[in-house]
C-alpha positions as CSV (number, residue, x, y, z in Angstrom):
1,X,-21.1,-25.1,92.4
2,X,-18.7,-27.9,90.3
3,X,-16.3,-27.0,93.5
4,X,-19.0,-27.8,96.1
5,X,-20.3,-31.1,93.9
6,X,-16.5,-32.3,93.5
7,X,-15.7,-31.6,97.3
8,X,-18.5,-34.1,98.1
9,X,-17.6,-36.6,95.7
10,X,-14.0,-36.3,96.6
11,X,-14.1,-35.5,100.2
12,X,-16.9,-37.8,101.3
13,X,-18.3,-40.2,99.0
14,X,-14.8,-41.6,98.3
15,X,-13.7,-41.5,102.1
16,X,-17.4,-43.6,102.3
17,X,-16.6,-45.8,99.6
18,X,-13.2,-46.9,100.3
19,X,-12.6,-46.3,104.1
20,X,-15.9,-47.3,105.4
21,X,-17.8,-49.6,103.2
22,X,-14.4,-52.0,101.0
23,X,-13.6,-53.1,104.8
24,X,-16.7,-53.8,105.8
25,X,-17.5,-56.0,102.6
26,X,-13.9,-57.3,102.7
27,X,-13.5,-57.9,106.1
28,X,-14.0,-61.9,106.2
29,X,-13.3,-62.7,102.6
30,X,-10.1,-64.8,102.3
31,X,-9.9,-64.6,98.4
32,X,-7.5,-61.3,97.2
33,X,-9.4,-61.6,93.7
34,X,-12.7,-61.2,95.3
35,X,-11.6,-58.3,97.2
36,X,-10.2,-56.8,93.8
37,X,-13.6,-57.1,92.4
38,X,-14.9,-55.2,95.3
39,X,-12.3,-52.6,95.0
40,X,-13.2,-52.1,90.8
41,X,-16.7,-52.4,91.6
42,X,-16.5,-49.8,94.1
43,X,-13.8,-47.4,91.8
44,X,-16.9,-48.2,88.9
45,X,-19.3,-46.6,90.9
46,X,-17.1,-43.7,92.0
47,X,-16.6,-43.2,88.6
48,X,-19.8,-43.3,87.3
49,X,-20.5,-40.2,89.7
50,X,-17.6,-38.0,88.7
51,X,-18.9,-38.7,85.0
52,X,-22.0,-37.6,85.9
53,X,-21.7,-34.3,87.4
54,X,-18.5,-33.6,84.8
55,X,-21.5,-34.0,82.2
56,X,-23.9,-32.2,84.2
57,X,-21.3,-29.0,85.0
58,X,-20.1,-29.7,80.8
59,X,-23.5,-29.3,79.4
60,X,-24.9,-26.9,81.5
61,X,-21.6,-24.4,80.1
62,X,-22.5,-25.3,76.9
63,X,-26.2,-24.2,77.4
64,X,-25.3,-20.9,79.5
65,X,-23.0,-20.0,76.6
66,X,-25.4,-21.2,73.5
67,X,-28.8,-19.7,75.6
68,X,-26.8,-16.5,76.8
69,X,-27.8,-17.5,80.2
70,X,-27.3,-15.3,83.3
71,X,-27.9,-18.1,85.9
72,X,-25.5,-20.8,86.1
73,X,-28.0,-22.5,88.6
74,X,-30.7,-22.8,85.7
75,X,-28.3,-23.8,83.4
76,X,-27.8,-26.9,85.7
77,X,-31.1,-27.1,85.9
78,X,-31.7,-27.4,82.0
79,X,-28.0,-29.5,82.0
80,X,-29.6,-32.5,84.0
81,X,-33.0,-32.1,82.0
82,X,-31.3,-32.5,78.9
83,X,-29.3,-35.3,80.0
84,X,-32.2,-37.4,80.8
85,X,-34.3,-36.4,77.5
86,X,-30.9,-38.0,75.6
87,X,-29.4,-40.3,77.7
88,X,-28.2,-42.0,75.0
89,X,-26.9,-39.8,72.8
90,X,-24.9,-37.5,75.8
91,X,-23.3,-40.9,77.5
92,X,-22.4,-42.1,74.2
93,X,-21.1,-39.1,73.2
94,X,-19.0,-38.7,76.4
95,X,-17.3,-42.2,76.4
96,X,-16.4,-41.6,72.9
97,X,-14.8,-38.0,74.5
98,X,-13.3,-40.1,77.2
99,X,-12.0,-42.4,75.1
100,X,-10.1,-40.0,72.8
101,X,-8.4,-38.2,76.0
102,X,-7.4,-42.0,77.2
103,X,-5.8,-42.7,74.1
104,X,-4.3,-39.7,74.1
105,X,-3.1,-40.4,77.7
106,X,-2.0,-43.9,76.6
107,X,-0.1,-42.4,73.5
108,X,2.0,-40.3,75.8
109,X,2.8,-42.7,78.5
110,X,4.4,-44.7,75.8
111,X,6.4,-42.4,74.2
112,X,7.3,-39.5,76.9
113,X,11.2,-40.0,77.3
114,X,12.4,-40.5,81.4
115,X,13.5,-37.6,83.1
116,X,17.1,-36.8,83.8
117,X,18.4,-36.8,80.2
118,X,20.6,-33.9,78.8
119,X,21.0,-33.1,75.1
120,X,18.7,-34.0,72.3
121,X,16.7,-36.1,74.6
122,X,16.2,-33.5,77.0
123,X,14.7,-31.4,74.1
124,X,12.7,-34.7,72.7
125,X,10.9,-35.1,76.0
126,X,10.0,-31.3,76.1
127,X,8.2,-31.3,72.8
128,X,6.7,-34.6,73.3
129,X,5.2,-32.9,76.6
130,X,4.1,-29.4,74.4
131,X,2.7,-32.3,71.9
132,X,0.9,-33.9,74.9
133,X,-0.8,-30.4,76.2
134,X,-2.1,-29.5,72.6
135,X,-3.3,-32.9,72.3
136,X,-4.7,-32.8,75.5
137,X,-6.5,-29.2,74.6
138,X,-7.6,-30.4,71.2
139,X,-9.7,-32.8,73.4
140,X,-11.5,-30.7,75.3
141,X,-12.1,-28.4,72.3
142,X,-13.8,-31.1,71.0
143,X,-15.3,-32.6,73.5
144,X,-17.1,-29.1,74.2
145,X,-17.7,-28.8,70.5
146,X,-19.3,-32.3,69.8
147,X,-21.5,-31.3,72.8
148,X,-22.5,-28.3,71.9
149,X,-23.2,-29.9,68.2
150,X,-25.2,-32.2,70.3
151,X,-27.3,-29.6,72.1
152,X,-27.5,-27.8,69.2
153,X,-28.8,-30.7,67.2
154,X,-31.5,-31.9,69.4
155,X,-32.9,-28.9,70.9
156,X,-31.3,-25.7,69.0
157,X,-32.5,-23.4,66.2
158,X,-32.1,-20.3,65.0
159,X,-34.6,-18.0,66.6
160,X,-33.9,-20.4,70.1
161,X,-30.1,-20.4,70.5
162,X,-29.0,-17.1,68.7
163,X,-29.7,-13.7,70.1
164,X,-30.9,-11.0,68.2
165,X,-28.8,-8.5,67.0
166,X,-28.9,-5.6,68.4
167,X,-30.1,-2.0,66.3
168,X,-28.6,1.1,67.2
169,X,-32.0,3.6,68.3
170,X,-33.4,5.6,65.7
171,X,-33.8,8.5,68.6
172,X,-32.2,12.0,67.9
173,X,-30.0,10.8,71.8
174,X,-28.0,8.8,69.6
175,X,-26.7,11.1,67.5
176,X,-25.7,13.2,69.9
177,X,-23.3,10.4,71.6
């Protein structure tokens, strides 16, 4: 399903956006600044789309794997119906997600060595990389943590988001396995 949503977004919303409607609201503008507000403007509202279904597709894993869900298609379900209960609290907590993976991205773009070097600096650069990947994966540990904490917090408890153990049967059967 986060294939099909993403192949829209990607394959025809951004084709829309870009190839059909910046030239038509660009067309007769003479100012490059104005057409660069267009373009952000337009690049805003793309983006706002992929951070809604990523939040969608992110929650509803957290709920199928809290609730024990067998239906990924109600965990969607439940997913988008949490979203807009907390609004606040899920977009807040996702820019602050987004933000740690962008510094992250920033820190590395400013310290990852160009390529073609031999020696020590070929080494630097690869453990700067490694450095990069676990920061990268710390970040998405935590972003599925916080939201999970989030979930948890506003909707979870203990008889709701924890399945009962299970008892072994008291029937003569199972002592015979």
């Amino acid at each position: 399903m986060q294939a099909v949503v993403y192949g829209l977004l990607f394959g025809a919303l951004h084709p829309w956006l870009f190839d059909t409607l910046y030239p038509r609201f660009t067309r007769d503008m003479t100012v490059e600044r104005t057409a660069f507000a267009v373009r952000v403007a337009l690049y805003v509202v793309f983006g706002v789309a992929i951070a809604a279904s990523t939040m969608v597709f992110d929650y509803a894993k957290v709920r199928a794997v809290v609730e024990d869900r067998r239906s990924m298609l109600n965990a969607i379900s439940a997913s988008a119906t949490f979203i807009r209960r907390n609004p606040g609290a899920a977009m807040t907590l996702f820019v602050l997600n987004f933000g740690a993976f962008v510094m992250a991205l920033g820190a590395y773009a400013l310290v990852a060595p160009g390529a073609g070097r031999a020696g020590i600096m070929m080494w630097l650069a690869l453990g700067v990389g490694q450095v990069y990947v676990l920061a990268r994966l710390w970040i998405k540990l935590t972003f599925w943590a916080s939201e999970t904490a989030l979930f948890q917090g506003r909707l979870g408890h203990a008889g709701y988001v924890v399945r009962a153990e299970p008892t072994w049967p008291d029937s003569p059967a199972a002592d015979a396995l």
